[in-house]
PLY file of the C-alpha trace (Angstrom):
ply
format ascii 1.0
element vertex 186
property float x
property float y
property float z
element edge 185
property int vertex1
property int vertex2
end_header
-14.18 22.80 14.37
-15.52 19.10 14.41
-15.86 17.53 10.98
-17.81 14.24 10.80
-17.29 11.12 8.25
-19.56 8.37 7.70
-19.57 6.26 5.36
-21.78 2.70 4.02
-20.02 0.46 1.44
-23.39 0.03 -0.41
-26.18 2.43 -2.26
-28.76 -0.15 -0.13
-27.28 1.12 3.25
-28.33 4.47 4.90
-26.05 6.85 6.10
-28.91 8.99 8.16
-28.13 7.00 11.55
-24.74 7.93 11.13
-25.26 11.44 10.56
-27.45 11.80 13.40
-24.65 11.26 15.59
-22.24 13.09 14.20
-24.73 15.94 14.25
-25.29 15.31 18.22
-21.90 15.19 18.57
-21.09 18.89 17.55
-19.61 18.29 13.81
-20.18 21.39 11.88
-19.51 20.24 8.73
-20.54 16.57 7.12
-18.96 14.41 4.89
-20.34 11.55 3.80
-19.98 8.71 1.10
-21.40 5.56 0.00
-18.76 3.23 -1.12
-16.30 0.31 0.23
-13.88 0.96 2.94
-11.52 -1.16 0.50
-11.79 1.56 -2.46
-8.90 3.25 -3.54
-9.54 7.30 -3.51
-12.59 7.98 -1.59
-13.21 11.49 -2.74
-15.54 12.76 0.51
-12.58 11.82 2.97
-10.06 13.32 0.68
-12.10 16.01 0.84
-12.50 16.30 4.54
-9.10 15.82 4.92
-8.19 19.30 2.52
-10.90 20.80 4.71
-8.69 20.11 8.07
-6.91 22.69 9.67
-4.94 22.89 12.74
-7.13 21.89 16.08
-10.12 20.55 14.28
-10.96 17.35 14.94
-12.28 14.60 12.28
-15.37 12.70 14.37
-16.56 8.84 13.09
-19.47 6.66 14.70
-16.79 4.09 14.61
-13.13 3.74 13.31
-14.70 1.30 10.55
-16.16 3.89 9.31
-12.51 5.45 8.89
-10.64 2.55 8.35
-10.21 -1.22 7.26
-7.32 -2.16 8.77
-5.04 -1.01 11.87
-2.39 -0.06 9.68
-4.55 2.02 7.57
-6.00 3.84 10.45
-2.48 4.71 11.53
-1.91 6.21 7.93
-5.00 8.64 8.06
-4.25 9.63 11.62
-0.28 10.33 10.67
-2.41 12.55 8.58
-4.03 14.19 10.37
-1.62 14.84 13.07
0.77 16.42 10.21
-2.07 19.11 10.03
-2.70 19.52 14.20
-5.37 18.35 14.07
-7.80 15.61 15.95
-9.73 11.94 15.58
-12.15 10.86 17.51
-14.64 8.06 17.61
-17.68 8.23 19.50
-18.14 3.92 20.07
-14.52 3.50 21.03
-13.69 6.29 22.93
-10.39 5.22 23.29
-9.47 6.35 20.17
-9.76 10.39 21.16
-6.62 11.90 20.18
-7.56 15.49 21.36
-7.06 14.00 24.95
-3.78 12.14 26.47
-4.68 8.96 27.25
-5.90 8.90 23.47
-2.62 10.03 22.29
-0.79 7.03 24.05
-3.15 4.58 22.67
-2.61 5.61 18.95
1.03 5.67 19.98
0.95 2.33 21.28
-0.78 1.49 18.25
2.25 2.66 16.09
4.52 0.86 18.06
3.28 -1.90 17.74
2.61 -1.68 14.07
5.96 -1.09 13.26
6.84 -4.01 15.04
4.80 -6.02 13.00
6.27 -4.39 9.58
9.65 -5.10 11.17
8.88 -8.90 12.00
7.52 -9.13 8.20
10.71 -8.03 6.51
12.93 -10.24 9.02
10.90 -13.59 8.22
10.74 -12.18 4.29
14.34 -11.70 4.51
15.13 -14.95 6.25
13.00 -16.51 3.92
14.77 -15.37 1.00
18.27 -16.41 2.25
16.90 -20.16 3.30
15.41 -20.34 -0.41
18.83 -19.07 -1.98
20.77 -21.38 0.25
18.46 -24.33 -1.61
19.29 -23.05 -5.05
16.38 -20.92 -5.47
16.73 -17.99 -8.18
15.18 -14.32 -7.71
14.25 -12.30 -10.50
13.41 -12.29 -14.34
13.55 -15.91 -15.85
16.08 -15.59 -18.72
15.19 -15.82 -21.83
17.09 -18.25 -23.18
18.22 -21.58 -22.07
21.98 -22.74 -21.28
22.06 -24.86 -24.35
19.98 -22.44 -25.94
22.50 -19.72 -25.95
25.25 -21.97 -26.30
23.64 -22.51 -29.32
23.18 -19.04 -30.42
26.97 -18.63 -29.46
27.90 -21.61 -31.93
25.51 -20.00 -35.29
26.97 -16.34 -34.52
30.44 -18.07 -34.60
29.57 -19.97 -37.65
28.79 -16.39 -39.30
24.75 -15.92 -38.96
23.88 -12.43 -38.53
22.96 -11.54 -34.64
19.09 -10.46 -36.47
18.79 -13.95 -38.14
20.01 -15.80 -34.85
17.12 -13.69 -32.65
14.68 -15.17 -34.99
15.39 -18.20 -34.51
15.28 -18.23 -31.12
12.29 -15.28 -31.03
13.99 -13.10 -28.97
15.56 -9.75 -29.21
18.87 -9.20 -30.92
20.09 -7.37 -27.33
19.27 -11.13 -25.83
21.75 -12.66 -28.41
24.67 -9.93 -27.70
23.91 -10.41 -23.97
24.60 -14.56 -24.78
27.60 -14.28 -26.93
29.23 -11.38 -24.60
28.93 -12.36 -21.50
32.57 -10.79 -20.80
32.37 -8.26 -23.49
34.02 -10.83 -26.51
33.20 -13.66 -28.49
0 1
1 2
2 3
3 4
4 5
5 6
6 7
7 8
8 9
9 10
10 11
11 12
12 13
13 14
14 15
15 16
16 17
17 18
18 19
19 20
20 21
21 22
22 23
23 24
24 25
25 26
26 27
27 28
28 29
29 30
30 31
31 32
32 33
33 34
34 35
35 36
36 37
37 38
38 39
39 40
40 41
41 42
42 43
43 44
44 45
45 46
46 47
47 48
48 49
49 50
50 51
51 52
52 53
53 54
54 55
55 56
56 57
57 58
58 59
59 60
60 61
61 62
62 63
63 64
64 65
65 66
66 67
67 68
68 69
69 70
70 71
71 72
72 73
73 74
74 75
75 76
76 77
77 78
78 79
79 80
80 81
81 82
82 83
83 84
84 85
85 86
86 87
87 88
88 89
89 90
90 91
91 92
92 93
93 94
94 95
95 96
96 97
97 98
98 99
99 100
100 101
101 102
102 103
103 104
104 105
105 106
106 107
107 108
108 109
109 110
110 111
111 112
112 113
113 114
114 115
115 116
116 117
117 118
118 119
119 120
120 121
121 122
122 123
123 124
124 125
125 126
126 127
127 128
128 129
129 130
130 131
131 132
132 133
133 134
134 135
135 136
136 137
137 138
138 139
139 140
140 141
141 142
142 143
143 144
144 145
145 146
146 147
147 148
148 149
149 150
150 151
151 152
152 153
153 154
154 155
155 156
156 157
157 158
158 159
159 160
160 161
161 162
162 163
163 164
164 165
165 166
166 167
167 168
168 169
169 170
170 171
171 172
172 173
173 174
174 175
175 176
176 177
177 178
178 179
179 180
180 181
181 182
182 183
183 184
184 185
């Protein structure tokens, strides 16, 4: 069975052009929403998606339609190869997975999107090694200061109660203990 999606990102834009085609195309059942491509949780293609079984075939006007970006398009149709099933859209008829030549470009398509992940994490990861190399710290800022805890060290020494000492500094008593015991001791 062919199932058709279209979609407008406004309430000004008509979805009837879409439609149309789908309908010319074969798709026996519609769905159909008006809101962004960008939206999280777009109910109609979650919808569509529950609705496809194994050889069906989810049919756009245009990818999109489907999708904002390459990666996300990838993501739907991982999807919807899980179930067995089918995309296709009718202006870029490239993107037919019911046929071979379809298959290969969406595989190509992978490939090459995993490259690009894998090229992000390398220059993230280089990144982060050339910024620790230059001193750079990762992480939570702490909450206290050297001479701040030093400090803290000193009144707790002095005999100030680990409560009194946080308030000074406004801070939790656990940030006090984690000051004076570094090594599990005064």
């Amino acid at each position: 069975m062919k199932l058709g999606y279209a979609r407008v990102s406004t309430e000004d834009q008509n979805l009837d052009i879409q439609c149309a085609r789908l309908s010319e195309a074969g798709c026996e059942m519609m769905f159909d929403e008006k809101i962004s491509g960008a939206a999280r949780g777009r109910l109609e293609l979650e919808k569509l998606m529950g609705h496809l079984r194994k050889d069906d075939v989810l049919v756009v006007t245009r990818l999109d339609r489907l999708a904002r970006s390459t990666i996300e398009l990838l993501h739907i149709a991982e999807r919807i190869r899980e179930k067995q099933a089918g995309l296709q859209s009718l202006d870029e008829p490239w993107a037919d997975t019911t046929s071979p030549s379809g298959v290969m470009i969406m595989t190509v398509f992978a490939g090459i999107a995993q490259f690009e992940r894998s090229l992000i994490l390398s220059r993230t990861d280089e990144g982060r090694k050339a910024a620790m190399v230059r001193g750079v710290t990762f992480g939570r800022p702490k909450k206290m200061r050297p001479d701040q805890a030093e400090l803290a060290r000193q009144l707790v020494l002095e005999g100030k109660s680990i409560s009194s000492v946080a308030r000074t500094f406004n801070v939790h008593p656990a940030t006090i203990y984690r000051c004076i015991e570094p090594n599990g001791s005064l």
